[in-house]
ZAMARGU-4260 file (C-alpha; in steps of 0.2 Angstrom, whole numbers, plus 5000, padded with zeros to 4 digits):
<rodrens>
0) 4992/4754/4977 | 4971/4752/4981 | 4967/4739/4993 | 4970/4720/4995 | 4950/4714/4991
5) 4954/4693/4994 | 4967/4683/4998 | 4971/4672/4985 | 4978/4680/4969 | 4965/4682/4953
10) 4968/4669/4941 | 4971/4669/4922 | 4953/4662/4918 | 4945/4677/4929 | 4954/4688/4921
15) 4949/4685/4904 | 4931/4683/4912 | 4930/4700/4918 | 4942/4710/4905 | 4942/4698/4889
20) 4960/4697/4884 | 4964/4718/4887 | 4977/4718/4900 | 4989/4707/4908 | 4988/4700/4926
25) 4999/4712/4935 | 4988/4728/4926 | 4973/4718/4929 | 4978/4717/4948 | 4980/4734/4951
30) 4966/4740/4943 | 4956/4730/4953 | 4966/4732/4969 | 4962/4752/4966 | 4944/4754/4960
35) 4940/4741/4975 | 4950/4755/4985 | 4938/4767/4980 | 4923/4756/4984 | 4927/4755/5003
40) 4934/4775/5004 | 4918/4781/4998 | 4924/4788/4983 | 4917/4781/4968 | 4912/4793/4954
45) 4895/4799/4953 | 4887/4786/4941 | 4876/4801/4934 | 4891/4813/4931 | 4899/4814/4912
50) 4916/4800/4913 | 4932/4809/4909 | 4938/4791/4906 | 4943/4786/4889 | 4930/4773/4880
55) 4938/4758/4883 | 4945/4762/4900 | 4925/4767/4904 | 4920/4749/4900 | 4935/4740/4911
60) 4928/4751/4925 | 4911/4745/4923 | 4918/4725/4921 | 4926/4727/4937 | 4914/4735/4946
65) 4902/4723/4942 | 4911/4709/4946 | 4918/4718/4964 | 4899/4721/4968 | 4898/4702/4966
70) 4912/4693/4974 | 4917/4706/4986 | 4904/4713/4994 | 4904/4730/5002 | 4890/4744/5008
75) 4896/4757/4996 | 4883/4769/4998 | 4885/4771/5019 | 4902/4772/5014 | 4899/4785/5004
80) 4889/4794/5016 | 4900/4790/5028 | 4914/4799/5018 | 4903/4814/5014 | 4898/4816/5034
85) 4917/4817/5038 | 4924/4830/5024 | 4905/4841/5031 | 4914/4841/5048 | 4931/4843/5042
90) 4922/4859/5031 | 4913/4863/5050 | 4925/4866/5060 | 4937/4872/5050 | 4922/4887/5049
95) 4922/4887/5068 | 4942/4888/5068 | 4941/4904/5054 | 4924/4912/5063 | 4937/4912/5080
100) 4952/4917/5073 | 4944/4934/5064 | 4935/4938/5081 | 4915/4933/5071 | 4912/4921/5083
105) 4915/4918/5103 | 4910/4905/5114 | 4898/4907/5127 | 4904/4900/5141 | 4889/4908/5150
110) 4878/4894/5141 | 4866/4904/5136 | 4865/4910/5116 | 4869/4930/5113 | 4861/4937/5098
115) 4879/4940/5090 | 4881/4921/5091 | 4864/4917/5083 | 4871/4926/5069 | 4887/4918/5069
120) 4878/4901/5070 | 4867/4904/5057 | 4879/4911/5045 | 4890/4896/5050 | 4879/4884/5044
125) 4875/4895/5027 | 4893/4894/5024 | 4895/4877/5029 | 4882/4873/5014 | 4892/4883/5002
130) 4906/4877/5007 | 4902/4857/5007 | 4894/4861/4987 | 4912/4870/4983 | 4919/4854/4992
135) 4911/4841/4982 | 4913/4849/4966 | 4930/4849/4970 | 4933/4831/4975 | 4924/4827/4958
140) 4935/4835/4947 | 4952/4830/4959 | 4943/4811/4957 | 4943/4813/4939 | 4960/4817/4938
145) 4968/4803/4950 | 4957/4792/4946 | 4966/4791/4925 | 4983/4793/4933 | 4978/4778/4946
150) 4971/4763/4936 | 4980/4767/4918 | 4997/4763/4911 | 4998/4774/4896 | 5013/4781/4888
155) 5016/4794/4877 | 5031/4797/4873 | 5042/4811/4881 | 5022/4811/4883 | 5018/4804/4896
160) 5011/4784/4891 | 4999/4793/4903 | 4984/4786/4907 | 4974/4790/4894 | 4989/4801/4884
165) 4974/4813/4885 | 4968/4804/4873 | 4952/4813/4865 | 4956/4829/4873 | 4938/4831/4878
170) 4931/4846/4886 | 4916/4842/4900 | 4899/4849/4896 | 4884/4845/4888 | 4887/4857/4872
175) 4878/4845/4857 | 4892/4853/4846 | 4906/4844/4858 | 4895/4830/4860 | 4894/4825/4841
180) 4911/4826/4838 | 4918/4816/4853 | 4905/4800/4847 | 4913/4801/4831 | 4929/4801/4838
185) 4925/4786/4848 | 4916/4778/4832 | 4935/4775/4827 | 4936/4760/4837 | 4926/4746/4840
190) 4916/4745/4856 | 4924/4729/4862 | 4942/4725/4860 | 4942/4715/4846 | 4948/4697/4849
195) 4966/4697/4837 | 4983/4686/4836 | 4998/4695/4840 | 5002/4694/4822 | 4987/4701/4814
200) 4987/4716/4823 | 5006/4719/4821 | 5007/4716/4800 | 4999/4729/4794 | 5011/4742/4805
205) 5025/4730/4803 | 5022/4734/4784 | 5021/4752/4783 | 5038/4754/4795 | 5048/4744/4779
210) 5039/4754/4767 | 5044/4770/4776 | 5061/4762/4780 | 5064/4757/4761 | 5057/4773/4753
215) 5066/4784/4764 | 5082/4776/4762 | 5079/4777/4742 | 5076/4795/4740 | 5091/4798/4752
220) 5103/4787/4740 | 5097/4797/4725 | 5092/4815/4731 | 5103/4828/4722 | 5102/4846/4732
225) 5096/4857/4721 | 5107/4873/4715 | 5105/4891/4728 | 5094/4898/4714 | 5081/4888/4713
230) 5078/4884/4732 | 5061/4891/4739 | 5070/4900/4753 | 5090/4903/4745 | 5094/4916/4759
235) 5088/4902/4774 | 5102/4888/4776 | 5095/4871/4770 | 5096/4863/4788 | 5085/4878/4795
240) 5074/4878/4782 | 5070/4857/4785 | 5071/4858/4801 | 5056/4873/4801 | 5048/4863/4791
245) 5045/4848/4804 | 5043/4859/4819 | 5025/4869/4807 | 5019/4849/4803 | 5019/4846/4823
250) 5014/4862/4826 | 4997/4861/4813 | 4994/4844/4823 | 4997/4850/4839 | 4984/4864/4833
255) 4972/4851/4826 | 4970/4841/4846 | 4960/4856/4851 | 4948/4856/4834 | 4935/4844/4837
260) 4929/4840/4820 | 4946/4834/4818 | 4948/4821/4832 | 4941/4807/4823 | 4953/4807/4811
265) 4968/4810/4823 | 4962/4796/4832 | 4962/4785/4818 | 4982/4790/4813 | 4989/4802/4822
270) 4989/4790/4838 | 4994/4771/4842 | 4981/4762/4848 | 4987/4743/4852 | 4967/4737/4853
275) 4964/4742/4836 | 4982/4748/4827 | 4982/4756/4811 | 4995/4755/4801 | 4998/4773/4796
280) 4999/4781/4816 | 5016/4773/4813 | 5020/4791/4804 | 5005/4799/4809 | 5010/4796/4830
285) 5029/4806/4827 | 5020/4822/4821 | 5008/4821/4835 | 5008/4830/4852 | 4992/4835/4863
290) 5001/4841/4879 | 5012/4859/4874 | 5024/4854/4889 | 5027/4838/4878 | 5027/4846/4861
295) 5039/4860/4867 | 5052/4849/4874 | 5054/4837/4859 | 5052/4855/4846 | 5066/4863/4857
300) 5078/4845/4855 | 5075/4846/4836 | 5076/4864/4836 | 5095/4864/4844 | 5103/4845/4839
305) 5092/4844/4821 | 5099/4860/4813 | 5118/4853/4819 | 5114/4836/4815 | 5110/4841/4797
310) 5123/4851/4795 | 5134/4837/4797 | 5124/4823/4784 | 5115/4833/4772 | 5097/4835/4771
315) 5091/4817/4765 | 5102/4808/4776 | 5094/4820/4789 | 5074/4816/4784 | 5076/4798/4780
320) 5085/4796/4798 | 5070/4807/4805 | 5058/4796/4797 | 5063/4778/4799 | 5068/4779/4817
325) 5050/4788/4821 | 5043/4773/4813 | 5052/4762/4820 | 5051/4768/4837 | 5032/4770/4836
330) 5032/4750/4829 | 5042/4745/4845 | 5030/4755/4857 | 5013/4748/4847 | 5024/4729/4848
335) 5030/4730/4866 | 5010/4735/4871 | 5002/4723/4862 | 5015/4710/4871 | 5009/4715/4886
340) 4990/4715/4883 | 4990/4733/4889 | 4975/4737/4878 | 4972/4750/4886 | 4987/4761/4885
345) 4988/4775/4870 | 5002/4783/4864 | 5008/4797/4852 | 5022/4808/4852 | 5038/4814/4839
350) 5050/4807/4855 | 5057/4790/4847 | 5065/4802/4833 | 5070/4813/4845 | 5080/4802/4855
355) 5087/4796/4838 | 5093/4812/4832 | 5101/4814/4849 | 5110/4799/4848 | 5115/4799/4828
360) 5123/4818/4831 | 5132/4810/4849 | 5139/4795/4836 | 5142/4804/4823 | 5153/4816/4834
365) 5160/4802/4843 | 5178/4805/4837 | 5176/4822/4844 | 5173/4833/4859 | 5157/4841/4862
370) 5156/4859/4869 | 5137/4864/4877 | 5132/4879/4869 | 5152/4883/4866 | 5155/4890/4886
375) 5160/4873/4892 | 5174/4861/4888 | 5176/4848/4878 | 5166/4833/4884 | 5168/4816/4876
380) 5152/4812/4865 | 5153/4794/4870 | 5152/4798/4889 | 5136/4813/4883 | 5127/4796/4876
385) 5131/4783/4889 | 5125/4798/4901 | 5110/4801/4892 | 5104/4782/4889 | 5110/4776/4906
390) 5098/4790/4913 | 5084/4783/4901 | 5087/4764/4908 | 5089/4772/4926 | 5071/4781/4923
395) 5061/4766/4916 | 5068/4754/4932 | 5064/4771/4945 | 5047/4769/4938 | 5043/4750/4936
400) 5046/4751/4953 | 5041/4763/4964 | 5023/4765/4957 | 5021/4750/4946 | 5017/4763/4932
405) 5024/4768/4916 | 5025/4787/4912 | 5034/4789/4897 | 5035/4777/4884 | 5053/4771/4888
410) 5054/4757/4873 | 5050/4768/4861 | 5065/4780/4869 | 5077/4766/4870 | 5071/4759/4854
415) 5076/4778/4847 | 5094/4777/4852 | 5098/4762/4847 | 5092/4767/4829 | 5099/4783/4829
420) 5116/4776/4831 | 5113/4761/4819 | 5109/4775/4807 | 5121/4787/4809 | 5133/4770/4807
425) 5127/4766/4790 | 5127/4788/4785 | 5146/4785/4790 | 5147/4767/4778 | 5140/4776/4765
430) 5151/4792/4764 | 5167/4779/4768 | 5161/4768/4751 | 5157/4786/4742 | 5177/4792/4746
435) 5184/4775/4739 | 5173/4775/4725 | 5177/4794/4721 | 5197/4791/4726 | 5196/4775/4710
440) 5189/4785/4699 | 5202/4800/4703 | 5215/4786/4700 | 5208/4780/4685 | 5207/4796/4675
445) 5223/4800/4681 | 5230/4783/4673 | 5220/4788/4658 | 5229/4807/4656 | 5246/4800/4661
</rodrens>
């Protein structure tokens, strides 16, 4: 990916020269490698255009440019040129090639020039003008796009850890209205990557996933269901009821991405950050989707598994499961990030749940068969999860290497699994103890009558 701009590998030191402590060498590469690429092909963005790019990625851009322009020199702007000339004769003859087909234009092998083909030529290079403007303006936006998908890492989750996860959902323009409220989104983080251990950006996260963990798991061991009458909905079964209820709190988020007086707070706690975590986008990140393709495939999973998944373990198992593997999952994306320097990289996304809730019902239902949609056989729910997770592993290798990227946020996926299971284990302890205990007591007051 990009072009090779020196021999000899970038060191550690030169890294943390150009970048600070933001990304690891491999990312540090790349990026380099790719915005170099663009240097020689021509195609550097307009300096004067408005930057799609998120706030921090803008500033690694202009680091590495700067420090390109210094070590490796190259004429940008005759490439440039150079580019533009060739996409003008490209657009050219592409007119001449239309102008023949449709019969508007002949050649005159006579040599001399017809009045027809003063027309043609004249209207040619009137085209030719309108159609290099579409063609730049075209170019601009397609370089906008690539340009994310090229040099950033990102994850989401079942969102794609992609480049910038979309991260302020920012529309181009120069409305003042749009304007205010995308700097007081990116007034949520500091303007350089703060200089942080390991450890003190983790704690505070670290801390609110065993506060979810631990309340959670309290309000499951002590929750009574409360009697048909008094329920809110008595005619709408409990699993449908709490499963409707999860899909409206990431639908109202989901909502909120495309309300910009609302992006500085979602910012802040509705998406992990691994330059500048806060501790509550632990929760926040699992009710948040700003891509409907993303927000409909994990809705549709909790739609179909969640309501049978609840029906099986009752509805406090069911949210303290939901709850403590979304944390957890987001605390191993934000951990496995900030690990790899990737500063850059955002994600958000209810996925790690997700993937819990589909491995807890697989487990739970591991000493039965599982029937899709009831019109298949009976398929082994231990060969449904190896399937499942083995694709995951298969899917994170596929992508490490063949384009050196990371799409979805695979850790916080795998991490998801793992958790669901472990918790659909201890659901499975608990009601095991629960039988033994009610069995004693059964025994004891029949000692007591006899």
């Amino acid at each position: 990916m990009g072009l090779d701009y020196r021999q000899d590998p970038i060191t550690q030191e030169e890294i943390q020269a150009i970048f600070g402590r933001v990304m690891d060498i491999d990312s540090a590469e790349r990026f380099l490698r790719v915005i170099h690429g663009r240097r020689v092909a021509g195609t550097l963005p307009d300096p004067d255009e408005p930057s799609s790019l998120a706030y921090w990625e803008e500033i690694a851009q202009t680091n590495a440019l700067a420090w390109l322009r210094k070590n490796v020199p190259v004429d940008e702007d005759e490439n440039a040129t150079l580019r533009a000339e060739q996409e003008l004769a490209e657009i050219e003859g592409g007119i001449i090639e239309d102008s023949k087909r449709i019969g508007l234009y002949v050649p005159n092998v006579g040599g001399g020039l017809t009045r027809g083909e003063e027309l043609t030529s004249t209207y040619a290079i009137r085209k030719a003008n309108e159609a290099k403007s579409a063609a730049e303006e075209k170019k601009r936006k397609e370089e906008e796009m690539s340009q994310a998908d090229e040099i950033r890492q990102n994850t989401g989750t079942l969102d794609h850890v992609r480049p910038r996860s979309r991260v302020e959902l920012r529309r181009k323009g120069e409305n003042p209205w749009l304007k205010y409220y995308e700097k007081k989104a990116q007034e949520t983080a500091p303007s350089v990557v703060p200089e942080l251990s390991a450890f003190t950006r983790l704690w505070p996260s670290a801390l609110v996933v065993l506060l979810t963990v631990g309340v959670s798991c309290t309000l499951a061991h002590f929750y009574i269901p409360p009697a048909r009458a008094v329920r809110l909905f008595p005619e709408i079964p409990p699993a449908v009821t709490t499963v409707s209820a999860l899909i409206l709190a990431n639908a109202a988020v989901f909502f909120l991405w495309r309300v910009p007086p609302a992006w500085q707070i979602l910012n802040k706690y509705f998406m992990i950050i691994p330059a500048y975590p806060r501790g509550l986008s632990m929760i926040g990140a699992v009710f948040s989707h700003q891509a409907f393709s993303h927000f409909l495939s994990n809705m549709t999973l909790l739609a179909i598994l969640g309501v049978q998944l609840h029906d099986e373990i009752g509805r406090a198992n069911f949210l303290a499961l939901y709850f403590t593997t979304g944390a957890v999952s987001s605390f191993s994306s934000l951990a496995w990030w900030v690990w790899k320097k990737a500063f850059i990289t955002t994600t958000l996304g209810a996925s790690g749940a997700i993937c819990a809730v589909i491995a807890a019902f697989l487990w739970y239902k591991k000493d039965e068969g599982i029937s899709i949609f009831g019109v298949t056989p009976a398929i082994s729910s231990w060969l449904l999860l190896g399937l499942v997770v083995g694709m995951e592993v298969w899917s994170w290798k596929r992508a490490r290497k063949s384009t050196g990227k990371q799409i979805l946020d695979h850790q916080s996926h795998m991490t998801g699994y793992i958790a669901g299971i472990m918790g659909a284990e201890v659901i499975r302890w608990r009601e095991r103890v629960r039988r033994r205990q009610a069995e004693g007591r059964r025994k004891q007051i029949q000692g007591v009558v006899g």
